[in-house]
C-alpha positions in Angstrom: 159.6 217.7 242.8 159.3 214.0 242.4 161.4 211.0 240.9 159.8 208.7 238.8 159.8 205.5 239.9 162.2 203.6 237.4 166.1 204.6 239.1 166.7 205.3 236.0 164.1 208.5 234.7 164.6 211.5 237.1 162.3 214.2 237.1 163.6 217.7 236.4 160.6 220.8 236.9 160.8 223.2 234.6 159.7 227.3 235.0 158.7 229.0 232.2 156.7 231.6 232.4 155.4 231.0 235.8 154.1 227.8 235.2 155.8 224.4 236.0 156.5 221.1 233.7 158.1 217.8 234.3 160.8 217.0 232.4 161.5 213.2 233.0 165.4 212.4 231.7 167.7 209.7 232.3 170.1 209.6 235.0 173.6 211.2 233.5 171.9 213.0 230.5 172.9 216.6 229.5 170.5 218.9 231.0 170.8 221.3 227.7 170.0 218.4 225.2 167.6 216.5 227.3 165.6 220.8 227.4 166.2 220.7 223.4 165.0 217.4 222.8 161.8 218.4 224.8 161.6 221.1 222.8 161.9 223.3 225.7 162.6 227.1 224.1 166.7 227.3 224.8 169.3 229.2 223.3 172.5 228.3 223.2 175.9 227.7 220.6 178.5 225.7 221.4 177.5 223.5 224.1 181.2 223.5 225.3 180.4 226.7 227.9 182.1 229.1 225.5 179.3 231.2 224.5 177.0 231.2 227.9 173.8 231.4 226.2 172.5 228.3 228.3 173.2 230.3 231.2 169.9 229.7 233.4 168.8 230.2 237.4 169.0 226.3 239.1 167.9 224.8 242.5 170.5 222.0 242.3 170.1 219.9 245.3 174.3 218.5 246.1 173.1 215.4 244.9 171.7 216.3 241.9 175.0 217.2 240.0 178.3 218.3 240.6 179.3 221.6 241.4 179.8 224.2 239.2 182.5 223.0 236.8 185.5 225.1 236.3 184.5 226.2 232.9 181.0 227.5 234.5 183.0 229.1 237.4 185.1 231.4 235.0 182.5 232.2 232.2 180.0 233.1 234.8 182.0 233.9 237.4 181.7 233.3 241.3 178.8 235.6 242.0 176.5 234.6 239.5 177.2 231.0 240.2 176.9 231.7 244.1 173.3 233.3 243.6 172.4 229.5 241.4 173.0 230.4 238.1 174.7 227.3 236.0 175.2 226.6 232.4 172.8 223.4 231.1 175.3 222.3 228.7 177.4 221.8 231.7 174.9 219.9 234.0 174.6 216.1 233.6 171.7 215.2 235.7 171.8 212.6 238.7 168.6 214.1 241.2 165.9 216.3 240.7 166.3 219.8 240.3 164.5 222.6 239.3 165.3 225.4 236.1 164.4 228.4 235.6 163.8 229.4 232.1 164.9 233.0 231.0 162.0 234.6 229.8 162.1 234.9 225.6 162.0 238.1 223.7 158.5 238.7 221.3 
């Protein structure tokens, strides 16, 4: 995992299917709506951590965000978010990191 070189552009990988892709977003953006503006497959609702459908598996260096928030420790609860899974809509990017896409449906 790399950062670019502005301070500003971090670089978040991407897994989706196996494979790896860069995502390069600003320092403080939404991980869920920097995904949809790259057009990244994602589901999700409400973007308020109601609904859980951005619920993905994260490597999120202590640096690299805060910790779970509240809303993510009580919609996922303590397990899942133990074993790395967060919700994007809740994640505002400040270091690399590195997502896990949930596979899609055909």
């Amino acid at each position: 995992m790399s950062v670019e070189r502005s301070a500003d552009r971090i670089t978040v990988t991407i897994i989706q299917h196996g494979v790896r892709h860069q995502l390069h977003v600003k320092r403080g953006d939404n991980l869920l709506m920097a995904m949809v503006r790259a057009k990244f497959p994602v589901e999700y609702m409400c973007t308020t951590g109601k609904c859980t459908t951005c619920r993905m598996l994260m490597e999120v260096p202590p640096e690299s965000a805060a910790p779970a928030s509240e809303t993510e420790r009580y919609r996922l609860g303590a397990p899942a978010v133990e074993q790395g899974y967060r919700l994007a809509c809740q994640l505002y990017v400040e270091g690399p990191l590195t997502v896990c896409l949930p596979d899609q449906p055909n």
